[in-house]
C-alpha positions in Angstrom: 60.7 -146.3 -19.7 63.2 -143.8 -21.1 65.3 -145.4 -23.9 68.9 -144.1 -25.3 70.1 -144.7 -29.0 73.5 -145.3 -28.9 76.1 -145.7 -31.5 79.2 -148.3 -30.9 82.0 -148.5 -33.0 82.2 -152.8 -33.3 85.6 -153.8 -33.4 83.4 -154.4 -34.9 55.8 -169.6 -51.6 51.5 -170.7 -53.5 49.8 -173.0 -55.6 49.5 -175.6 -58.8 53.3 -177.8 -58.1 52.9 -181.6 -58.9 54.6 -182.6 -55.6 52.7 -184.3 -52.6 52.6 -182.5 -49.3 51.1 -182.9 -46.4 47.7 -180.8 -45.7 49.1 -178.5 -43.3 51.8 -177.0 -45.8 51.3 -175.1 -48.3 54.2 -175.2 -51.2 54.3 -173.1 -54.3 55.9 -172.6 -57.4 57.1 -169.2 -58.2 58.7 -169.7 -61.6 59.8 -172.8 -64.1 57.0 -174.6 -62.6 56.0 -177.4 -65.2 54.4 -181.2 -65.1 58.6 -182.3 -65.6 60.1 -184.7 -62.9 63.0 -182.4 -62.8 62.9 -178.5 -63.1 66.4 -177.0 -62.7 66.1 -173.3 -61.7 63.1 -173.4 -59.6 62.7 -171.3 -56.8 59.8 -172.3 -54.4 58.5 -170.7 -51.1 56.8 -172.7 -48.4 54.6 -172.0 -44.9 54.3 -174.1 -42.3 51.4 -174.2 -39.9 53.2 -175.3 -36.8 51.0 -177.4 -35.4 52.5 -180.4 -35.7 54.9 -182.9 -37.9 54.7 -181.4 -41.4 56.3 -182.6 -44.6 57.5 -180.5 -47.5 58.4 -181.2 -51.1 60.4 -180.3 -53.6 61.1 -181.6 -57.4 63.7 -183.9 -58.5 67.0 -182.6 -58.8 71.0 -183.2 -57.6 71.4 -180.1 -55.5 68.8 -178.1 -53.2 69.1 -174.7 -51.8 67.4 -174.7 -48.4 66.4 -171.2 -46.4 64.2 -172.4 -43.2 63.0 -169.1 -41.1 60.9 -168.9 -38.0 58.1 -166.1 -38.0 57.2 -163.8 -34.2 53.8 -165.8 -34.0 55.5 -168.1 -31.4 57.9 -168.3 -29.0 61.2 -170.1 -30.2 61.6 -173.3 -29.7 63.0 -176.4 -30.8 62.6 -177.6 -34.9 62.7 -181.5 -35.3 64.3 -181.0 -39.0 65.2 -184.5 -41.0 65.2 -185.6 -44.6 62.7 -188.6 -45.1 64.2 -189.9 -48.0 67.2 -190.1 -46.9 69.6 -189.0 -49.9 73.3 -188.9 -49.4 74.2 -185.5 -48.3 77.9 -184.1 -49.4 80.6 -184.4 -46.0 82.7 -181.7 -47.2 81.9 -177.8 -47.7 81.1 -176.7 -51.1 84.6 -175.2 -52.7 84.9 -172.1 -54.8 85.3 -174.2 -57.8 82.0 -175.6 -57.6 79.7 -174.7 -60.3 76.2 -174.3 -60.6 74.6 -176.5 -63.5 74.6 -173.1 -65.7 73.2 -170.1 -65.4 70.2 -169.8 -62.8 68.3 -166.3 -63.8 64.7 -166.5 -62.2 62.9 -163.0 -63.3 62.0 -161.6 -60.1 60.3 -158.7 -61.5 57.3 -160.2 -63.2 56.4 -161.3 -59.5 53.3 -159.5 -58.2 55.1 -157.4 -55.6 53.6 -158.5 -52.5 63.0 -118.5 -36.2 66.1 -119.7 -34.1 65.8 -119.2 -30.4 69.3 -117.1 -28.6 71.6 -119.7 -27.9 73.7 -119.2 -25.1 77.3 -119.4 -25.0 77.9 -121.5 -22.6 76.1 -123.6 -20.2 75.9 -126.7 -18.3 74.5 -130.2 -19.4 73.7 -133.5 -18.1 75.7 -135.9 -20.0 75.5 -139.5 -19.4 78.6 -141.9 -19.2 77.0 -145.0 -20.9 74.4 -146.5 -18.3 71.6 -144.7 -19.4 70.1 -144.0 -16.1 70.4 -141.6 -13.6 72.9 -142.1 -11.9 75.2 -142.5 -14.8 74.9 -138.5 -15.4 77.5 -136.2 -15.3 76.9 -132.0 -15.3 79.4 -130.9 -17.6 80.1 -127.2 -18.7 80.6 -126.6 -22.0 81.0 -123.8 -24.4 80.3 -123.1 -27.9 82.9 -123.4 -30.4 81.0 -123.1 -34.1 77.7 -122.2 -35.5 76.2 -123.5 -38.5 72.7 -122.8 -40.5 70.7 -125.5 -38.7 73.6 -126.7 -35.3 74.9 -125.7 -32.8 78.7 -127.1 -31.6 79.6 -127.1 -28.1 82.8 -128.6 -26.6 82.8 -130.0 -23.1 85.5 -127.8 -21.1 85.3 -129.3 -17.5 82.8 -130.5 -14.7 79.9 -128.5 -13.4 79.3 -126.8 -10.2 79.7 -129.3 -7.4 81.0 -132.2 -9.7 82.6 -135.0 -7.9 84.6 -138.2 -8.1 84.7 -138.9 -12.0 82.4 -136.1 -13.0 84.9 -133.7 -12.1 87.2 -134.7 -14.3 88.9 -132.1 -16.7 87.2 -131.3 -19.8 88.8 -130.4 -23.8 90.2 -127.3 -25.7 89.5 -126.0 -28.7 93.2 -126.0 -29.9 93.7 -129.1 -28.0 95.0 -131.5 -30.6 92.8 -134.7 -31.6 93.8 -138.2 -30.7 95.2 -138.8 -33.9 96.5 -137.3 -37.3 93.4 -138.5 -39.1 91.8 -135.3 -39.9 92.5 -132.5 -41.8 93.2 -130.7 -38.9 94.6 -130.8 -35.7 92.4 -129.8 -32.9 89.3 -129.4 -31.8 87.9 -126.2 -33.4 89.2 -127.3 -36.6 87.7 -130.5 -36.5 84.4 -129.2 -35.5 84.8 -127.0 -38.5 84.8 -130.0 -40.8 82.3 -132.0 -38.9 80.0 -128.4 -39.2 80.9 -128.7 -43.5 79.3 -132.8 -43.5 76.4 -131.6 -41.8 75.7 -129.0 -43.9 77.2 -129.0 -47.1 78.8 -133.0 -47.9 81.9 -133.3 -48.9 82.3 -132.7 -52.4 86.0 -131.7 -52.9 88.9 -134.5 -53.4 90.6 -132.7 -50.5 87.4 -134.0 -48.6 87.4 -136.7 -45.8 85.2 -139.2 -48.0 84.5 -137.0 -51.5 80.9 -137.6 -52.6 79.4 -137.6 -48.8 76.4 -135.9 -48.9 74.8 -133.4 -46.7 73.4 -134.7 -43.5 71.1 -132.6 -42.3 69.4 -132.3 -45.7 69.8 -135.7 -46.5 67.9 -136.9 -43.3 65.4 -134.0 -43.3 64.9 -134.7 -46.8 64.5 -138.4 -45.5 62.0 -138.4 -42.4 61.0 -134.8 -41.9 62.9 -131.5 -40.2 63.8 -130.9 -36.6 62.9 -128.9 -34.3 64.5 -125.9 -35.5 63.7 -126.1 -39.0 60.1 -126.6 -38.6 57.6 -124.5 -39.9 56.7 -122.9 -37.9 59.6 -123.4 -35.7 59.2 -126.0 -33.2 62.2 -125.4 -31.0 65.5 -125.0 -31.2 68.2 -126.0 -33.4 70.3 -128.7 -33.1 72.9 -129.0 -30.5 76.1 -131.4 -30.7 78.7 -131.7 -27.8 81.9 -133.1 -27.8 82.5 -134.5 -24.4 84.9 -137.3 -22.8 82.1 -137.9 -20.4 80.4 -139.8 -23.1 82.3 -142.7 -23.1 83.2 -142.5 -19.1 86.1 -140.8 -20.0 87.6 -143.6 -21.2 86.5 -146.7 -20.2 83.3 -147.4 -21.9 86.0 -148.1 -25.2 83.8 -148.0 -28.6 81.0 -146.0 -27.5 81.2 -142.7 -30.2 78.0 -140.9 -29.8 74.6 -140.8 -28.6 70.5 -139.3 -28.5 68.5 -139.6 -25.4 64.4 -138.7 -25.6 64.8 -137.8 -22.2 66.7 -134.5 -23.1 63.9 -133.3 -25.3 61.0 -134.2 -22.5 60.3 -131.4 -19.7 61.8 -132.2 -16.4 60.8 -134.3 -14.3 60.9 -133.8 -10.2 61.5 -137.8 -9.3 64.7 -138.6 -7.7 66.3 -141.7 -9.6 63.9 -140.4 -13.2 66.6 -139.8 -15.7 63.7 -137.1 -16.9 65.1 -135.4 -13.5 68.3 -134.3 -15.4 66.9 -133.6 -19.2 68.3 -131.0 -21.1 65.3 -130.0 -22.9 67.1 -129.2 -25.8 67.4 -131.7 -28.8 71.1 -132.7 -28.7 73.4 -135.2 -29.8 76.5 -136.6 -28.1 79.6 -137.4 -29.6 82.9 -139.2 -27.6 86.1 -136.9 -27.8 87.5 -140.0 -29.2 85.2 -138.9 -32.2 88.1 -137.9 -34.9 90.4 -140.5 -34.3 88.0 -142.6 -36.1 88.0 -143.3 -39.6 85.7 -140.3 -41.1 82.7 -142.8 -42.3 82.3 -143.3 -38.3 83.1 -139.6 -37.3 80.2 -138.3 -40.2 78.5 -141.4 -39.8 78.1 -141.4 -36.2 76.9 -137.7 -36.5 73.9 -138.7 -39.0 72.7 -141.8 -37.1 72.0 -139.9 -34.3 70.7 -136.9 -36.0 68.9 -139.6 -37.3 67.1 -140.8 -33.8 66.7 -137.0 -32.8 64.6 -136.2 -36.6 62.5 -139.5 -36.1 61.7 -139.1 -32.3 60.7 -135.4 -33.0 58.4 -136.1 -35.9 56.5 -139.3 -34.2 56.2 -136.9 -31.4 54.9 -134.1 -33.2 52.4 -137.1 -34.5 51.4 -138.4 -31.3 52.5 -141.4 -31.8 55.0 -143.8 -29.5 58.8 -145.4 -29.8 59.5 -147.1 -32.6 61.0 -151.3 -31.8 64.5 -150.9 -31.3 65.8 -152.6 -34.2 63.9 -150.7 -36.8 64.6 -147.5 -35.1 68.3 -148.4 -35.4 67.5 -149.6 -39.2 66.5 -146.3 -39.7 69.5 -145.0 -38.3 71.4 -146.9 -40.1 70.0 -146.1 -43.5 70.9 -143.0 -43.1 74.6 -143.1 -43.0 74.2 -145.0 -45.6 72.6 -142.5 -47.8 74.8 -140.1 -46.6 77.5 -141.8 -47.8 79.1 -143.6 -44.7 78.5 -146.7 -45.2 78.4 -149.4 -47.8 79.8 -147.9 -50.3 82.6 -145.6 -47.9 83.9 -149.3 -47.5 82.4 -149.2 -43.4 84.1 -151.9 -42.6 82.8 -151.9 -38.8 79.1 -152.4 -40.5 80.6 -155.3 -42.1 82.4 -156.8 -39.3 78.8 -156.9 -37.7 77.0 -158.4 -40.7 80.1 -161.2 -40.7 79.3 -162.3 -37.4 75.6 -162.8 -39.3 76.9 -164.2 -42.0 79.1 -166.7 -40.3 76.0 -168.0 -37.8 72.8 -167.0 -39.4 70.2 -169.0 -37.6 71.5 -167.7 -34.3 70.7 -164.0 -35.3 66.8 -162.7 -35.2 66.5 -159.4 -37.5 63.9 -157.9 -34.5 65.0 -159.4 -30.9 68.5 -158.4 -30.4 68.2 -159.8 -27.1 68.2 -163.1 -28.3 71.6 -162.0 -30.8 75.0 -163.2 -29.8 76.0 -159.7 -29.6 72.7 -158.1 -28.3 72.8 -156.6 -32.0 72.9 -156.7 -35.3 73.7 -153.1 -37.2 74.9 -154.8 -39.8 71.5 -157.0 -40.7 69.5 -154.4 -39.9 71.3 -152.1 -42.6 71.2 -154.6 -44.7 67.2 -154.7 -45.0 66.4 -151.2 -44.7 68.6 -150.6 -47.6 66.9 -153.3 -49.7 63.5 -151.6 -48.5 64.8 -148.6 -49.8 65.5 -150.0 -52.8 62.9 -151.8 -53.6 59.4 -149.6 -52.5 61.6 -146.3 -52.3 61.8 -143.3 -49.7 58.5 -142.5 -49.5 57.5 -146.0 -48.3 60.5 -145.5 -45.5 59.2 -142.7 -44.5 55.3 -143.8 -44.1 56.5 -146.8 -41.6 58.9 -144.2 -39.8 55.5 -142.5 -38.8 53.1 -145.4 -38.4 52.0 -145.9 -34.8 53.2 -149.4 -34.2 56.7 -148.5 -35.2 58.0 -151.8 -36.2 56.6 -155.2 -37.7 53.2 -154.5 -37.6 53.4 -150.8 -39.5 55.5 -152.6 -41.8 53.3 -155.3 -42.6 50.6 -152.9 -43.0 52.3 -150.8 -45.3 53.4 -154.2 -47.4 50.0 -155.4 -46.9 49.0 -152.1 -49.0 51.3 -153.2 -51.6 49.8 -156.9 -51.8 53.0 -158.2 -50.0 53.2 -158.6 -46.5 56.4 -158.4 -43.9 56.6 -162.6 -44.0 56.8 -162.4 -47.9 59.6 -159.8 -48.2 61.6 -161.2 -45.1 61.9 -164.2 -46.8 62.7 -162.2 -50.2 65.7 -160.6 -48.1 67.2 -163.7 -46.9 67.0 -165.1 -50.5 68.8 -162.0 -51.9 71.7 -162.6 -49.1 71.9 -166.5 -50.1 72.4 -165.2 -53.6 74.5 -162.4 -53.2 76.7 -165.7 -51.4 76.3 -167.5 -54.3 77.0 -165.5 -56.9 73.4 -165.9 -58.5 71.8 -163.1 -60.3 67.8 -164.2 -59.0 67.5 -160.7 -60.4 63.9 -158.4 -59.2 63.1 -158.6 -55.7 65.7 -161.5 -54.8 68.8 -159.0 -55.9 70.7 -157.0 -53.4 71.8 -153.4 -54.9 75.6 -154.1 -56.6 77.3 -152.1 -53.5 76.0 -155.1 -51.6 77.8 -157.9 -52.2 78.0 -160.7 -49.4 81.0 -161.6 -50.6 82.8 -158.5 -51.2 85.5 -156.4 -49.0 84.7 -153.5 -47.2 87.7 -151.8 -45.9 89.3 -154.8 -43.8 86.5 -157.4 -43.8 86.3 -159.5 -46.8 82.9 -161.0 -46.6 82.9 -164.8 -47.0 79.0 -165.0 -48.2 76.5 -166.7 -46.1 77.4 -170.1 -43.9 75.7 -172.5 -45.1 74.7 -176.1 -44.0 75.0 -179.6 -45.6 73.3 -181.6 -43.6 70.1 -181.2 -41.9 70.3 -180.4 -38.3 68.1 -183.8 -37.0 66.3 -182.8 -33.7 66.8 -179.4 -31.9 67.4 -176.6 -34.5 67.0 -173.3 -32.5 65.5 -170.4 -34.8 65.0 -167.3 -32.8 61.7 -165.5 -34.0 63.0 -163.9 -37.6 65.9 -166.3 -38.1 66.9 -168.4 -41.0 68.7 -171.1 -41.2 70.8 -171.8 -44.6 71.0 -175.0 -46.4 73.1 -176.4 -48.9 71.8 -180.1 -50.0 73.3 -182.5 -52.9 72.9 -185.9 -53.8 74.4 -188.6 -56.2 71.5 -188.4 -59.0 68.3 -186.4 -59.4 65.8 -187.8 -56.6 62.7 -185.9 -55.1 63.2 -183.9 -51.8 60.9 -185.0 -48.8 61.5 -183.0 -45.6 59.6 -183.6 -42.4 59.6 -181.0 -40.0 58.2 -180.4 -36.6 58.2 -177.0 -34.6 56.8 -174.9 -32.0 54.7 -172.4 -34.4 55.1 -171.4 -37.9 58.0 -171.8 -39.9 58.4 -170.7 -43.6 60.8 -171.0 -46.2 62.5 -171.1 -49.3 64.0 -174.2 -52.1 66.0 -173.9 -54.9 66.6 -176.7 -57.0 69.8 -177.1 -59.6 
């Protein structure tokens, strides 16, 4: 089945712990574990077989940090989730003036780390309206307006021969003036100018849009391979980018700024109703004419994500291998305007917006099925852990998985398994970086988030608030969508031992820290 990337704006642990589990469980210490009743600053991990009411342990202590997750081995389900003890569990939320009892620094490191073609002028172009089918197409003429080394930028002018109803609606001008005064410039060809000068060169005067950006093209070449036009030997042509109203329905599909479609670099196909049928055969990316009335990390941002899908489609093509799983291939995507420089650290505040709505409801967001998200998405998470990927095993790690053939969970667990870690281990890594990001705990090593990361930082607009977390257990009929977790903040009166029983569907692991 043909598959679109698209780009919206969104308004948007192990063995040797003196504790008594049941045999099904397996609890570990990872640090600070001793033969003491109580041992403040100890971080544990847990796993859960799933096949029936399991308990779990943890040492003696006031307050316990809680991360329950949910693996993809089973379908999701109900978790039965109670404290068998029964200590008294704080009513009210944890205030900013609470204090941790002192410093908590667990050394994370010392873990074992589990020849151009002749472009025409002008021509026409199928350009979809946001359906991604068919039917959805439009055949738009459009001309070019500026050349680069490496792209080619065309502006949609009008409808095509025989264009009807909404399709024939008119098309842009070069000197036409951009929605708003946000640019350097005030109409098309002068925009396209500047959006030529990101892909190419980066901004690198003050005078710039977002000084420091670096070059995209180079950057994401650099990243995951060339395209098709700066392959050696040359494996098509260069780039094309169009400006066109029709990519947003002229209007009505509000937030949509750009998009790639395989389709338009497959050869045609005669099958009325195949969106194949109207392929371009060129590789091209689609940007809204709403493009420069954004703020510039989502005008050059929105440019290098979808470079992005073109570059990565091209080269697992060129490998013979298939589609990466959305959400990575979106990870991906999104890594890359962050490397370019449009996002985190611009201040994206639309990325943020996105990783709030994670932040505010965790458990109800799975990093891999965006079908079961609230939004059907989550940009924002998904930036979040292929940055800390990049971080912590590099680029040339990112760019092995970008050309495994299962693009997804299983290359990355095969290329973690390599590294004597595995995808479980380094989820649940992730999700304790983000609770101590919240937290304001330096975990350090492989539970730290890179300083432009802060889950309780401001990002243009959003002020992060740090992970939600709970206080009391959930009792019967906690819902963790496969590669969820679910946050919890524990205390009681006086140190006690922690007993949890917990019943679920399939596997569940986890996380404990005790203070």
């Amino acid at each position: 089945m043909a598959r679109r990337h698209l780009f919206w704006l969104v308004p948007v642990l192990l063995a040797g712990c003196p504790h008594t589990v049941a045999p099904t469980a397996s609890v570990v210490c990872l640090t600070h574990c001793g033969s003491g009743s109580s041992l403040p600053g100890s971080l544990r991990e847990f796993t859960l077989a799933g096949t029936g009411q399991e308990a779990v342990s943890f040492p003696a202590s006031t307050h316990l940090a809680l991360l329950l997750s949910a693996s993809g081995s089973a379908p999701p389900g109900p978790v039965d989730f109670k404290i068998q003890a029964a200590p008294r569990v704080a009513e009210t939320a944890l205030s900013d003036s609470w204090r941790w009892h002192g410093p908590l620094s667990l050394n994370g490191g010392a873990r074992t780390l589990r020849s151009v073609q002749d472009i025409p002028q002008t021509l026409d172009m199928w350009i979809n309206t946001g359906d991604s089918t068919a039917a959805g197409d439009c055949l738009r003429h459009v001309v070019q307006l500026y050349h680069s080394a490496h792209a080619y930028f065309y502006l949609d002018e009008g409808p095509g021969a025989g264009a009807t109803g909404a399709c024939a609606a008119p098309g842009l001008q070069p000197t036409q003036a951009v929605p708003a005064a946000a640019l350097p410039a005030p109409s098309f060809s002068q925009g396209v100018t500047v959006l030529a000068k990101a892909f190419e060169q980066g901004f690198s005067s003050a005078t710039d849009p977002l000084p420091g950006a670096a070059p995209i093209y180079s950057t994401v070449t650099g990243l995951f391979g060339p395209d098709p036009g700066g392959d050696s030997p040359p494996g098509g042509d260069p780039t094309f980018v169009v400006i066109s109203p029709a990519v947003d329905d002229f209007g009505l599909q509000h937030g949509l700024m750009g998009y790639f479609w395989e389709r338009d670099m497959q050869p045609v196909v005669d099958s009325p109703g195949d969106p194949r049928e109207h392929s371009n055969q060129r590789p091209v990316v689609f940007l809204s004419d709403q493009i420069f009335a954004e703020q510039p990390y989502t005008t050059y941002g929105t440019l290098a994500h979808e470079f992005t899908h073109l570059v990565v489609y091209y080269q697992r093509t060129k490998a013979g291998v298939g589609a990466n799983e959305t959400w990575w291939n979106e990870a991906l995507a999104m890594l890359s305007m962050d490397r370019c420089g449009y996002g985190w650290k611009a201040g994206n505040q639309d990325m943020a917006k996105d990783l709030s709505s994670f932040l505010q409801q965790p458990a109800a967001y799975s990093l891999t099925d965006w079908d079961q998200d609230p939004h059907g998405f989550a940009y924002g998470l998904v930036s979040l852990f292929a940055r800390y990927l990049f971080d912590r095993f590099g680029a040339a790690f990112i760019r092995e998985v970008t050309l495994a053939p299962d693009g997804g969970i299983t290359a990355l667990d095969a290329a973690l398994g390599e590294r004597n870690t595995s995808f479980e281990a380094v989820y649940e890594d992730f999700m304790i970086s983000i609770y101590a990001s919240s937290k304001g705990l330096a975990l350090g090593g492989v539970w730290q988030l890179a300083p432009d990361l802060n889950m309780r930082g401001r990002y243009g607009a959003v002020q992060l608030a740090g992970v939600q977390t709970q206080l009391a257990p959930p009792g019967a009929g906690l819902l963790l969508p496969a590669w969820s977790t679910a946050f919890f903040d524990l205390s009681q009166g006086h140190d006690s031992a922690w007993t949890f029983s917990l019943t679920a569907p399939g596997p569940l692991f986890g996380s404990g820290i005790n203070f």
